[in-house]
mmJSON file of the N, C-alpha and C atoms, coordinates in Angstrom:
{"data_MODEL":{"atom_site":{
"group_PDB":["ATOM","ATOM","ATOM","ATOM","ATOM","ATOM","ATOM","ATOM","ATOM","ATOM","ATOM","ATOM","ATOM","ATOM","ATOM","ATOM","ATOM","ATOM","ATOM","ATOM","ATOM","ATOM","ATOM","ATOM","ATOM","ATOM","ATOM","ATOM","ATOM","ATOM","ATOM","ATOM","ATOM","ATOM","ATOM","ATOM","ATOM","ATOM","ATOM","ATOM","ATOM","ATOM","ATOM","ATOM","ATOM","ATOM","ATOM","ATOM","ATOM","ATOM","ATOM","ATOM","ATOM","ATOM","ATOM","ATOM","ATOM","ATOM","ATOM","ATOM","ATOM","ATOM","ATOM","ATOM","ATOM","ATOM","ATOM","ATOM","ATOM","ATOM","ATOM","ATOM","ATOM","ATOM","ATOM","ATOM","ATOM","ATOM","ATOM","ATOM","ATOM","ATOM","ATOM","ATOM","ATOM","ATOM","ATOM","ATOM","ATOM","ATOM","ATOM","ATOM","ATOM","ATOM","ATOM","ATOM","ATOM","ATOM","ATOM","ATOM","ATOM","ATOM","ATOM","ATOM","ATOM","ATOM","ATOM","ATOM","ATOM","ATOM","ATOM","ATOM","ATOM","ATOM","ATOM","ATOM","ATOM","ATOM","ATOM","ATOM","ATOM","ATOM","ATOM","ATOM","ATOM","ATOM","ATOM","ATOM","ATOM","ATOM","ATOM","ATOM","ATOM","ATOM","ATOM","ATOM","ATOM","ATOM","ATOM","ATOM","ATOM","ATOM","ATOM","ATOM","ATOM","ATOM","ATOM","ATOM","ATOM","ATOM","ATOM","ATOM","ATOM","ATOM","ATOM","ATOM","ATOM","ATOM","ATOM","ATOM","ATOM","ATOM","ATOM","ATOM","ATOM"],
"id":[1,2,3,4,5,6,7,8,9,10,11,12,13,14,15,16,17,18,19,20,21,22,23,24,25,26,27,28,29,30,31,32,33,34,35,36,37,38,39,40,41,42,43,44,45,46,47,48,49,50,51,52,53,54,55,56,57,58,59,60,61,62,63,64,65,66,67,68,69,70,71,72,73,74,75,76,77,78,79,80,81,82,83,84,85,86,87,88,89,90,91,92,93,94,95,96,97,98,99,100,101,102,103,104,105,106,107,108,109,110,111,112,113,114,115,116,117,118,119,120,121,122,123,124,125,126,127,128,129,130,131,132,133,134,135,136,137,138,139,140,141,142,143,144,145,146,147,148,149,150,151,152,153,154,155,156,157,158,159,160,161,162,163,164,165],
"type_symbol":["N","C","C","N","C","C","N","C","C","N","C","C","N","C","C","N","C","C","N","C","C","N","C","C","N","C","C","N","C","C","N","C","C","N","C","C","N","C","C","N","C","C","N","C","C","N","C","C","N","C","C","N","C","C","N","C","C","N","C","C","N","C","C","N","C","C","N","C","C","N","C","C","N","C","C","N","C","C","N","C","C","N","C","C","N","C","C","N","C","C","N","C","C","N","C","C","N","C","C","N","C","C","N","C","C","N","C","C","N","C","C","N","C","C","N","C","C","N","C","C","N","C","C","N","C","C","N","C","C","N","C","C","N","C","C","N","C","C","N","C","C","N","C","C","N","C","C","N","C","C","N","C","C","N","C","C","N","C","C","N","C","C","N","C","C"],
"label_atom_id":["N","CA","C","N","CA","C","N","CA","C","N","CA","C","N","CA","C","N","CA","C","N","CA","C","N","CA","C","N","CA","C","N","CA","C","N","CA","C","N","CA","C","N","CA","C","N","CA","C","N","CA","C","N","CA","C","N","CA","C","N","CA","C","N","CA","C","N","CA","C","N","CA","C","N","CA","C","N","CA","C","N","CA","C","N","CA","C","N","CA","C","N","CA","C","N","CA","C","N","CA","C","N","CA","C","N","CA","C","N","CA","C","N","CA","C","N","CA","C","N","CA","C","N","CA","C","N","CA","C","N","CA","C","N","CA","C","N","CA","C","N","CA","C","N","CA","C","N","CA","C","N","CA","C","N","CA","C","N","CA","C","N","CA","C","N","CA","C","N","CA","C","N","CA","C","N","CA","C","N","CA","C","N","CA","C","N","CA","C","N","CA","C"],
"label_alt_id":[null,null,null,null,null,null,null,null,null,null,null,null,null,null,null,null,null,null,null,null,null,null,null,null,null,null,null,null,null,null,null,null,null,null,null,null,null,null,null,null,null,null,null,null,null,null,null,null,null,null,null,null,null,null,null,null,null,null,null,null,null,null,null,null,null,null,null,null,null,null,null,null,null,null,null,null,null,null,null,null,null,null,null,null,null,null,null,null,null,null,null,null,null,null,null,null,null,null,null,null,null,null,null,null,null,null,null,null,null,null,null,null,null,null,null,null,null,null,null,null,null,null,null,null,null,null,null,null,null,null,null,null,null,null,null,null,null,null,null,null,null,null,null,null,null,null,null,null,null,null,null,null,null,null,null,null,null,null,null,null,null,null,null,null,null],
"label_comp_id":["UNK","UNK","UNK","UNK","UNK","UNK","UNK","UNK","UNK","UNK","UNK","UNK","UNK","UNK","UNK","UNK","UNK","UNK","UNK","UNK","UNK","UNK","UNK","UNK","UNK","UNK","UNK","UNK","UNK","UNK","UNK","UNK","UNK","UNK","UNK","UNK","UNK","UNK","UNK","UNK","UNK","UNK","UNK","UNK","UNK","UNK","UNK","UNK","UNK","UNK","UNK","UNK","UNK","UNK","UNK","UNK","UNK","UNK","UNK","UNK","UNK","UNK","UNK","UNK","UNK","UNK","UNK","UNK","UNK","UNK","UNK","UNK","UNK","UNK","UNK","UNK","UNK","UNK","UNK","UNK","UNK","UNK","UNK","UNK","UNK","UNK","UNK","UNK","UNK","UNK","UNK","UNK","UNK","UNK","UNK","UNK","UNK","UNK","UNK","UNK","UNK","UNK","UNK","UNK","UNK","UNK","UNK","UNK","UNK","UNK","UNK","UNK","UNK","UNK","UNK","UNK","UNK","UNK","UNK","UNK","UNK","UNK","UNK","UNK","UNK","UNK","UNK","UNK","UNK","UNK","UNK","UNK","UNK","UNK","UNK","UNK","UNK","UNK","UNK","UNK","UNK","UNK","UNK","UNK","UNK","UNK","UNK","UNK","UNK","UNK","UNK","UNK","UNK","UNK","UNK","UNK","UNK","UNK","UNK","UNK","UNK","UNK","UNK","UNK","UNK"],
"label_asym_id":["A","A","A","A","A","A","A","A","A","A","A","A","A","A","A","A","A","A","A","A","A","A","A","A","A","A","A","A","A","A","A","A","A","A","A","A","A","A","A","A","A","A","A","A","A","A","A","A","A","A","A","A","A","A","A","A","A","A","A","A","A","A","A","A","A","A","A","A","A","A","A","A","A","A","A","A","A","A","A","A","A","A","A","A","A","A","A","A","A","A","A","A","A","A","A","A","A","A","A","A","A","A","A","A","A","A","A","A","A","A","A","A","A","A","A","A","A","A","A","A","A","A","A","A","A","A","A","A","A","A","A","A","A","A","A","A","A","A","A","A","A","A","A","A","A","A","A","A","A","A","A","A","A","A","A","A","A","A","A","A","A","A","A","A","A"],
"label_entity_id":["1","1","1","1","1","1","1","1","1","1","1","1","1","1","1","1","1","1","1","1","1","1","1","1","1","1","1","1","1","1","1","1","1","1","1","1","1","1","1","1","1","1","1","1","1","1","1","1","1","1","1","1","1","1","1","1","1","1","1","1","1","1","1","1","1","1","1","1","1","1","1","1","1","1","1","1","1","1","1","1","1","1","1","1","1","1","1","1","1","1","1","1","1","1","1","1","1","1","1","1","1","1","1","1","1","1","1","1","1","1","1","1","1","1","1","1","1","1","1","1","1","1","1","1","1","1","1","1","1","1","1","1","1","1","1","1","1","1","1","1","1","1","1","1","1","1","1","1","1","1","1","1","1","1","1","1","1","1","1","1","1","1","1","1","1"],
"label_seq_id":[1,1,1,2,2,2,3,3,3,4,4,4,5,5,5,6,6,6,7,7,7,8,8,8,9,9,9,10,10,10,11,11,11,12,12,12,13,13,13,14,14,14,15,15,15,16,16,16,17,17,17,18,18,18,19,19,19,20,20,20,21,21,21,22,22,22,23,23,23,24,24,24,25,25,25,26,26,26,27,27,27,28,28,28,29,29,29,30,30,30,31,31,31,32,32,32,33,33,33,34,34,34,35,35,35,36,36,36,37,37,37,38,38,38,39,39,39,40,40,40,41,41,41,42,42,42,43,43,43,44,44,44,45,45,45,46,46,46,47,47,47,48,48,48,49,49,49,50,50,50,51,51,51,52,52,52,53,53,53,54,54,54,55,55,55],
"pdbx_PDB_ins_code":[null,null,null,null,null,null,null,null,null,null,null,null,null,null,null,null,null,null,null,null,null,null,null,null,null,null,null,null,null,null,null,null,null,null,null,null,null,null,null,null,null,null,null,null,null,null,null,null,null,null,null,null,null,null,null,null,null,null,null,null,null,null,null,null,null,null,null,null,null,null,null,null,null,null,null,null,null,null,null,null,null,null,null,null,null,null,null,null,null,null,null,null,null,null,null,null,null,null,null,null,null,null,null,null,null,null,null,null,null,null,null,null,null,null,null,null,null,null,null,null,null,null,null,null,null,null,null,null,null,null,null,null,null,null,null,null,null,null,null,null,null,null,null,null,null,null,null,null,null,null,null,null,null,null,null,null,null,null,null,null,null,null,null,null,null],
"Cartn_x":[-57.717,-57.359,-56.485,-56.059,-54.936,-55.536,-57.025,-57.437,-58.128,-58.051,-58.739,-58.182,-56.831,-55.861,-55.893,-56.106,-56.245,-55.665,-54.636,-54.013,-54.319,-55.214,-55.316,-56.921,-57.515,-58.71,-58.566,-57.956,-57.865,-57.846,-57.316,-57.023,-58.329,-59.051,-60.693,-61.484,-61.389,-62.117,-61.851,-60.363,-59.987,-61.17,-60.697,-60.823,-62.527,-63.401,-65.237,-65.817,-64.482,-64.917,-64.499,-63.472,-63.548,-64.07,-65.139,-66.021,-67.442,-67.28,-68.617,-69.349,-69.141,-69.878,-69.098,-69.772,-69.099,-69.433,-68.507,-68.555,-69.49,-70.609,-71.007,-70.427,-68.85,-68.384,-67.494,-67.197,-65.848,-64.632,-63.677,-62.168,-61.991,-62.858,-62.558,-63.555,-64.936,-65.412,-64.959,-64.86,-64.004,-62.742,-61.862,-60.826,-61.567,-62.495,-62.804,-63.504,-64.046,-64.612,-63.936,-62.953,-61.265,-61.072,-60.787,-59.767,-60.945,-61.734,-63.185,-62.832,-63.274,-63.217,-61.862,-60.387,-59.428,-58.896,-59.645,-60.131,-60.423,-61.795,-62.557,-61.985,-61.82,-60.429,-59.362,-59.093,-57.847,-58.157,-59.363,-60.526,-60.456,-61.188,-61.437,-60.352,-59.056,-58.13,-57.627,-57.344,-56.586,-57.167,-58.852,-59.81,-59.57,-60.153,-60.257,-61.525,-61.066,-62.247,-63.309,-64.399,-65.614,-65.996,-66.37,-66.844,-68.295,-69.111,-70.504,-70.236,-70.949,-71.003,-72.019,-71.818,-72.599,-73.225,-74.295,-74.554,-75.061],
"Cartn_y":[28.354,29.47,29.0,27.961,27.706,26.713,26.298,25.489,26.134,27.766,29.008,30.006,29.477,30.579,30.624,31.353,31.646,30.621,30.559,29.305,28.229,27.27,26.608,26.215,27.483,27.179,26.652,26.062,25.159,23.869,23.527,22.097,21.896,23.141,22.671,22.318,23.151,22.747,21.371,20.532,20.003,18.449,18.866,17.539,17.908,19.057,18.347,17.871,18.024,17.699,15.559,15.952,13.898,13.548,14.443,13.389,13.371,14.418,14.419,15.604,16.719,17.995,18.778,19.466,20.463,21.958,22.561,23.997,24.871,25.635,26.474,28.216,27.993,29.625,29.581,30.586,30.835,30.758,31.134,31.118,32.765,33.469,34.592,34.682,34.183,34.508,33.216,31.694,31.063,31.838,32.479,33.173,33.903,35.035,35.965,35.382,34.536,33.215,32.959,32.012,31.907,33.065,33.918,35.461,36.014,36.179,36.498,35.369,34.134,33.169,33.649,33.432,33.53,35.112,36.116,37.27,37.136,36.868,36.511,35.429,34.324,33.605,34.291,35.283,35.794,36.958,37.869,38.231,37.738,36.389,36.344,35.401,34.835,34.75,35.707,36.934,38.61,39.058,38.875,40.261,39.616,40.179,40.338,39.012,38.346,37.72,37.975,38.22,38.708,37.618,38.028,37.032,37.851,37.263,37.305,37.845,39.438,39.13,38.786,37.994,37.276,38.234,38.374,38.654,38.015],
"Cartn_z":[-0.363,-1.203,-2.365,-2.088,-3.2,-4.181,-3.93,-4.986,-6.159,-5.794,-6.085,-7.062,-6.994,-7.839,-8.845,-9.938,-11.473,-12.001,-11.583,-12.615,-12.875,-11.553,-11.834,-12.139,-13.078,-14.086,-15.261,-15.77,-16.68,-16.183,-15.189,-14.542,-14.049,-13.515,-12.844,-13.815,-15.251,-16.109,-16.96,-16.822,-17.526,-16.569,-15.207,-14.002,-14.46,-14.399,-14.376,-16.041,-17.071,-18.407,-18.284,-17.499,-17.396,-17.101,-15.618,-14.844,-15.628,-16.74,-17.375,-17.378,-16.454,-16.48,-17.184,-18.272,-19.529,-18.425,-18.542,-17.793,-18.779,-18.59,-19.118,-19.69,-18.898,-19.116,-19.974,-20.467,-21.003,-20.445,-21.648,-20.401,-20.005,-20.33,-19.274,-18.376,-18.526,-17.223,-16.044,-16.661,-15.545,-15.155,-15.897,-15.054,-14.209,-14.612,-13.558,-12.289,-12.903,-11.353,-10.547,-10.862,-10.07,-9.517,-9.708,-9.436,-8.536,-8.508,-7.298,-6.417,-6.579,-5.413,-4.492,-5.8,-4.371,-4.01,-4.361,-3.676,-2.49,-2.695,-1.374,-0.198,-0.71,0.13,0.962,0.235,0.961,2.038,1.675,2.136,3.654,3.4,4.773,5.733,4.691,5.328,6.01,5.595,6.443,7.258,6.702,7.627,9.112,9.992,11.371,11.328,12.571,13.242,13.735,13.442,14.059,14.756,16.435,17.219,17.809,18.101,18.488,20.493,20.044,21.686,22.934,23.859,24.523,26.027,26.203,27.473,28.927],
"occupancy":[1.0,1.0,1.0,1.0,1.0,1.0,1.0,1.0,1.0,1.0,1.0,1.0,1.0,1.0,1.0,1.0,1.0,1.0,1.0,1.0,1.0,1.0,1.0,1.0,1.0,1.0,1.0,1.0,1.0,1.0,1.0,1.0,1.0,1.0,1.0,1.0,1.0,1.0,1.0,1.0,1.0,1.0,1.0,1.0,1.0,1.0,1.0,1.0,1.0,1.0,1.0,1.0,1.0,1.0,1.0,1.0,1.0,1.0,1.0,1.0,1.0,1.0,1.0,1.0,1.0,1.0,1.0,1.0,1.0,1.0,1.0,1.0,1.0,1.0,1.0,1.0,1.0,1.0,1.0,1.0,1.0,1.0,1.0,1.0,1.0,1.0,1.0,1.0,1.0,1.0,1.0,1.0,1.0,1.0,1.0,1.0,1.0,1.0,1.0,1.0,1.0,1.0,1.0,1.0,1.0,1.0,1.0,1.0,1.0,1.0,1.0,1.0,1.0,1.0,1.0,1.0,1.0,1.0,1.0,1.0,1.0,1.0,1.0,1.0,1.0,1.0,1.0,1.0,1.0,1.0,1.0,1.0,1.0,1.0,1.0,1.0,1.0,1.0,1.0,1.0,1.0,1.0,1.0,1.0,1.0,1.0,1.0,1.0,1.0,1.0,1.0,1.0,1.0,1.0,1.0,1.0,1.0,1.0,1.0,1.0,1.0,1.0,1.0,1.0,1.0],
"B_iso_or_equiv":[0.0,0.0,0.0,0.0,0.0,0.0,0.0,0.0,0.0,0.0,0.0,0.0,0.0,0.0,0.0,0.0,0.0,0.0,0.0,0.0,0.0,0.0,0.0,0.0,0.0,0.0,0.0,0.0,0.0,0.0,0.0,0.0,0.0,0.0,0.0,0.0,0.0,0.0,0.0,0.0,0.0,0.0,0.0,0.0,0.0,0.0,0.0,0.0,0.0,0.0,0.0,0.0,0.0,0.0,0.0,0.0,0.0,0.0,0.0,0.0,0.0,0.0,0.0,0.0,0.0,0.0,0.0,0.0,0.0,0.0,0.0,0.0,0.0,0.0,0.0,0.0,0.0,0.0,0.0,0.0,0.0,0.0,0.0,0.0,0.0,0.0,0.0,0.0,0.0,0.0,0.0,0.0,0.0,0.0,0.0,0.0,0.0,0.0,0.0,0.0,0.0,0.0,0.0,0.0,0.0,0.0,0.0,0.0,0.0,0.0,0.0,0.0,0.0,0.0,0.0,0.0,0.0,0.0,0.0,0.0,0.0,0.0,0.0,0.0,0.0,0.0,0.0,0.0,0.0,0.0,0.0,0.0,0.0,0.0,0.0,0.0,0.0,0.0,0.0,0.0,0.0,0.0,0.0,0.0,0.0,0.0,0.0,0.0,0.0,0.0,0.0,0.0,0.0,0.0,0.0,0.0,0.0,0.0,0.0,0.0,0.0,0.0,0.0,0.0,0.0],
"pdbx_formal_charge":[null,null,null,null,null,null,null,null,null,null,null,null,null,null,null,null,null,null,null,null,null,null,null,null,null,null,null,null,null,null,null,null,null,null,null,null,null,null,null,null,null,null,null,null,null,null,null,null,null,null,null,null,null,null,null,null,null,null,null,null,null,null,null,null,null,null,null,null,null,null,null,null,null,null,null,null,null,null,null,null,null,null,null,null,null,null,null,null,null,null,null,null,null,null,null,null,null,null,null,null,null,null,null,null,null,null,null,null,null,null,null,null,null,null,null,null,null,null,null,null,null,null,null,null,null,null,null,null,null,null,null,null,null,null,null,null,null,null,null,null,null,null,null,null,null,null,null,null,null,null,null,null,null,null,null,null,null,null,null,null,null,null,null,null,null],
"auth_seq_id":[1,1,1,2,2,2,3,3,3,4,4,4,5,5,5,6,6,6,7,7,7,8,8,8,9,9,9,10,10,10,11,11,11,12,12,12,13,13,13,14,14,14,15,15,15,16,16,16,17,17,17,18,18,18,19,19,19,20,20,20,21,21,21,22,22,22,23,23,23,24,24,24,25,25,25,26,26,26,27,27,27,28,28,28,29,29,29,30,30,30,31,31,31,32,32,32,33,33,33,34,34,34,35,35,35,36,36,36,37,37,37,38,38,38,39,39,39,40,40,40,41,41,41,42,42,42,43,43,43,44,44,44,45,45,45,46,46,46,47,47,47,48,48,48,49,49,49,50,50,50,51,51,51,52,52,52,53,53,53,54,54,54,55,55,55],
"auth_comp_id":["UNK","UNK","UNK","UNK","UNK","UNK","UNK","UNK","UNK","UNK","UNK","UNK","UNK","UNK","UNK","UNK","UNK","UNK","UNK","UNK","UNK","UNK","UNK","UNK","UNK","UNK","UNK","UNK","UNK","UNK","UNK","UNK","UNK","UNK","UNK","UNK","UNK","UNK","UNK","UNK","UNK","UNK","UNK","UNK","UNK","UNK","UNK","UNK","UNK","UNK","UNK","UNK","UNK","UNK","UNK","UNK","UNK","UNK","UNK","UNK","UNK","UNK","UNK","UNK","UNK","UNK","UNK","UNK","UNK","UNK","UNK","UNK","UNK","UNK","UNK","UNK","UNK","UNK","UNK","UNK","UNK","UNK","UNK","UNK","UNK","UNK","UNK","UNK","UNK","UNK","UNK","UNK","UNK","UNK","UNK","UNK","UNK","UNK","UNK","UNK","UNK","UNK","UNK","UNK","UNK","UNK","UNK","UNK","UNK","UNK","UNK","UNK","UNK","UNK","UNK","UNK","UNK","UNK","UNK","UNK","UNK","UNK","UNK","UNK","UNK","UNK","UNK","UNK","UNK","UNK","UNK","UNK","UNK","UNK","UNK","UNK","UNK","UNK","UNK","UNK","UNK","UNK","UNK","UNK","UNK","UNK","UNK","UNK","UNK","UNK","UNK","UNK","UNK","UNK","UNK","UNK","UNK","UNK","UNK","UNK","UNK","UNK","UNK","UNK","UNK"],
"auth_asym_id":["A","A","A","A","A","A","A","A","A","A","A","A","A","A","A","A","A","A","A","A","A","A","A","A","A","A","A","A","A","A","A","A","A","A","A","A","A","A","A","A","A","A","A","A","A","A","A","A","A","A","A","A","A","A","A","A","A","A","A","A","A","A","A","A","A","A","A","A","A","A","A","A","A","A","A","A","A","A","A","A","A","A","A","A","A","A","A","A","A","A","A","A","A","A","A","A","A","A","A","A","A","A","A","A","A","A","A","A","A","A","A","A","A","A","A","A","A","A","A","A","A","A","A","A","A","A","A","A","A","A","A","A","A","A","A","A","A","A","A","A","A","A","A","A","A","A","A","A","A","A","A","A","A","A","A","A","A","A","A","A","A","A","A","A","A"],
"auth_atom_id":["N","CA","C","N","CA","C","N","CA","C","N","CA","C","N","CA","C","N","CA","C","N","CA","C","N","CA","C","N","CA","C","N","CA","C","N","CA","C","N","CA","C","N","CA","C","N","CA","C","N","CA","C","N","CA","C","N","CA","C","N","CA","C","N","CA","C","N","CA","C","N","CA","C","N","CA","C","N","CA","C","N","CA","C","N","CA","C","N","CA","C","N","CA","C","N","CA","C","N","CA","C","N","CA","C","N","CA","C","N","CA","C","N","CA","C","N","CA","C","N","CA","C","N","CA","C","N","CA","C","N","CA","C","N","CA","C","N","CA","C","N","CA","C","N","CA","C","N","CA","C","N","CA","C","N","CA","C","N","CA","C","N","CA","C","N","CA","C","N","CA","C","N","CA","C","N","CA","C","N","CA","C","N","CA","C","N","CA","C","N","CA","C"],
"pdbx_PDB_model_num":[1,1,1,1,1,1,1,1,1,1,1,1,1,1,1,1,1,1,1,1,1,1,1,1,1,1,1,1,1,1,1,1,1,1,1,1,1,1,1,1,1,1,1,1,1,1,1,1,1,1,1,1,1,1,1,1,1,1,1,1,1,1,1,1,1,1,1,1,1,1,1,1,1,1,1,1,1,1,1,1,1,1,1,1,1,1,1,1,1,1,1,1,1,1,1,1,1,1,1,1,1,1,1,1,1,1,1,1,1,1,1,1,1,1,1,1,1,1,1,1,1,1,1,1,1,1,1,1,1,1,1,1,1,1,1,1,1,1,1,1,1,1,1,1,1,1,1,1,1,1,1,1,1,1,1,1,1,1,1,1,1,1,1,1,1]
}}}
């Protein structure tokens, strides 16, 4: 979750422009990318465990 946090979309985009992959988004839809991912992160960090039941 914490590699996920808004803030640090600039640093993701900065680290795949060195290795050579140019990001196709902007800086608001990479923010809104970020900010969904650690949504959902946190999501299913809180929610309840769903376990499968066996008969």
């Amino acid at each position: 979750m914490l590699l996920f946090m808004p803030i640090n979309g600039p640093l993701w985009r900065m680290g795949l422009s060195e290795i050579g992959y140019e990001v196709p988004l902007g800086e608001f839809q990479g923010f809104a990318l970020t900010l969904i991912l650690f949504v959902v992160g946190a999501g299913l960090l809180i929610g309840p465990k769903i376990q499968r039941t066996t008969e």
